[in-house]
N, C-alpha and C positions, 0 to 999 in steps of 0.2 A: 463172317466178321472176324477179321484180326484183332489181335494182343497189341496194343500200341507200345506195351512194355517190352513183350517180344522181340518186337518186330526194331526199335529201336539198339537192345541190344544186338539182334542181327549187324544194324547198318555200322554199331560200334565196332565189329568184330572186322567188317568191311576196311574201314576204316583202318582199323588196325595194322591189318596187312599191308594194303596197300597206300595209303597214306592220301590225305586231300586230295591231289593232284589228280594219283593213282589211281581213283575208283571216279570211273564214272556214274552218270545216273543209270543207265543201263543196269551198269555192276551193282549198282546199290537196289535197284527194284528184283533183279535178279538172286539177288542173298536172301532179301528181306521178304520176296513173295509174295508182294502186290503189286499194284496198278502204278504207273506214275503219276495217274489224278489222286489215288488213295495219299501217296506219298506228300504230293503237294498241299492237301487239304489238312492233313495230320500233322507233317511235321514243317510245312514251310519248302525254300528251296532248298539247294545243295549245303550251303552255307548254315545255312537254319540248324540243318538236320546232323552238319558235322558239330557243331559247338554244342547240341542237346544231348551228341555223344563222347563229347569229351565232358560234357558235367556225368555223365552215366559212368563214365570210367572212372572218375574221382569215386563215386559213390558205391559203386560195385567192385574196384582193384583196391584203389589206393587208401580211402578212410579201411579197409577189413585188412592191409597190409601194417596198415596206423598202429589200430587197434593190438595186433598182435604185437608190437615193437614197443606201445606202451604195457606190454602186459608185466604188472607189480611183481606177482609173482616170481618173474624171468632176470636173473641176473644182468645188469646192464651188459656187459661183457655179450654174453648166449643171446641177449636181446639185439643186439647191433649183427652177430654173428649170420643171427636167423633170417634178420631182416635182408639182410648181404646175400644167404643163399637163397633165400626166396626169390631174389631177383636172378641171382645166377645158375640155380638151376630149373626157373620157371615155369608155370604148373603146366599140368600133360592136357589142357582141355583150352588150353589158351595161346594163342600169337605168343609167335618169342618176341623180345622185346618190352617195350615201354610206348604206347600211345601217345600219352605227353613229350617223351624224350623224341620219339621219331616228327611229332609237330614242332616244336619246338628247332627242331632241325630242318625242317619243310615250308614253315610260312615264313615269309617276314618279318624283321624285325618292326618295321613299322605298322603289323596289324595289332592293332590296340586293342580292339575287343579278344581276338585269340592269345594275346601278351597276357590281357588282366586273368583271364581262365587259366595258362599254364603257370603264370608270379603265382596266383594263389593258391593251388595244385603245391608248387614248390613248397610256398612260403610254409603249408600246412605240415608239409613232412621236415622241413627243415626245424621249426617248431618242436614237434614232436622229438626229432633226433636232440635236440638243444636238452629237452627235458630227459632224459635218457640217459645222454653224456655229465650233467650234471651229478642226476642220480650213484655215476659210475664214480665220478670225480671224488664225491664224499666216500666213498665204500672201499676207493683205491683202485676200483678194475680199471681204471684212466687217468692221464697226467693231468695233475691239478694245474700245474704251471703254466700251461696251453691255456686258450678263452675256449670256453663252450664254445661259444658261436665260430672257432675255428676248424675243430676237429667233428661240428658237425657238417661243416662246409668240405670237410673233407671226406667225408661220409656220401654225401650227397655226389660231390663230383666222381667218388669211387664206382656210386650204384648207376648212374650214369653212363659210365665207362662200361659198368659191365653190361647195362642192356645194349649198348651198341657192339660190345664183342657177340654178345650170343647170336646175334645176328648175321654174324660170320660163318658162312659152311664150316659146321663139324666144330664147333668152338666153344660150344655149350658142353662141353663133356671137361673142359680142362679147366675151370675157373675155380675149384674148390682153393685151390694152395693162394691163388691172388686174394681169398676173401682173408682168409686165415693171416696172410701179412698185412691188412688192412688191418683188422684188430689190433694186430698185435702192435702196429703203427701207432694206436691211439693210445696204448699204453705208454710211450716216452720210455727213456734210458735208461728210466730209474728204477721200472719194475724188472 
């Protein structure tokens, strides 16, 4: 008997790599190390089983990436920093990249159901960043003059940008100095 927890983060990981398109059921019975009737009874079709693993990515990558970006303790500044190299230097046990970012990049604009899964993925961390940047706003480590809601939108399309560069042969090694002018971006003229 299989882990259906397991075996799900398997087909996430599948997924990760090679993206919807990219992974067939083959590939995905092949990662995951069951049957294709096991597959279909557990988790649905292809489709089923991609969207259970982009809710598993929010829950397992991105709320514990959250967490750490809200963390009280962490100077807004060091907390936006972190959160920047986390993305740019990427943990050693996981796909380069971003999940949400490379779908996001791969379906449709017009698929609605995988639209509402990545808006709200976004909207969560953009959220987060808004609370962050505010925090910084009061304390001075960021330009009060700016809207929150800008400079976390710029935050956002920064970590974006960087999981698409790491994805680039040999490109993951150079992004420490882009993160470090990202910050220092949010801080405005005046610091």
């Amino acid at each position: 008997m299989f882990d259906p927890d397991k075996t799900l983060d398997l087909a996430m990981i599948q997924f990760w790599e090679s993206g919807f398109e990219g992974s067939s059921m083959q590939d995905l019975v092949d990662r995951m190390g069951i049957s294709r009737q096991s597959l279909y009874d557990t988790y649905g079709n292809k489709r089923e089983l991609f969207e259970d693993s982009l809710k598993r990515y929010v829950d397992e990558v991105v709320r514990p990436r959250k967490a750490a970006l809200l963390d009280p303790a962490l100077r807004p500044a060091d907390a936006i920093r972190d959160y920047l190299n986390a993305i740019a230097e990427g943990a050693p046990d996981m796909p380069i990249g971003c999940l949400m970012v490379r779908t996001a990049t791969e379906i449709s604009p017009e698929d609605a159901e995988i639209g509402k899964l990545i808006n709200e993925c976004f909207s969560e961390v953009f959220e987060a960043l808004c609370e962050v940047i505010a925090r910084g706003q009061a304390c001075g480590d960021f330009d009060s003059q700016r809207s929150t809601q800008d400079l976390a939108g710029s935050v956002i399309a920064s970590g974006m940008g960087l999981h698409v560069i790491r994805r680039l042969p040999g490109r993951g090694k150079h992004l420490r100095p882009p993160v470090d002018a990202i910050v220092q971006g949010l801080r405005g003229t005046a610091c």
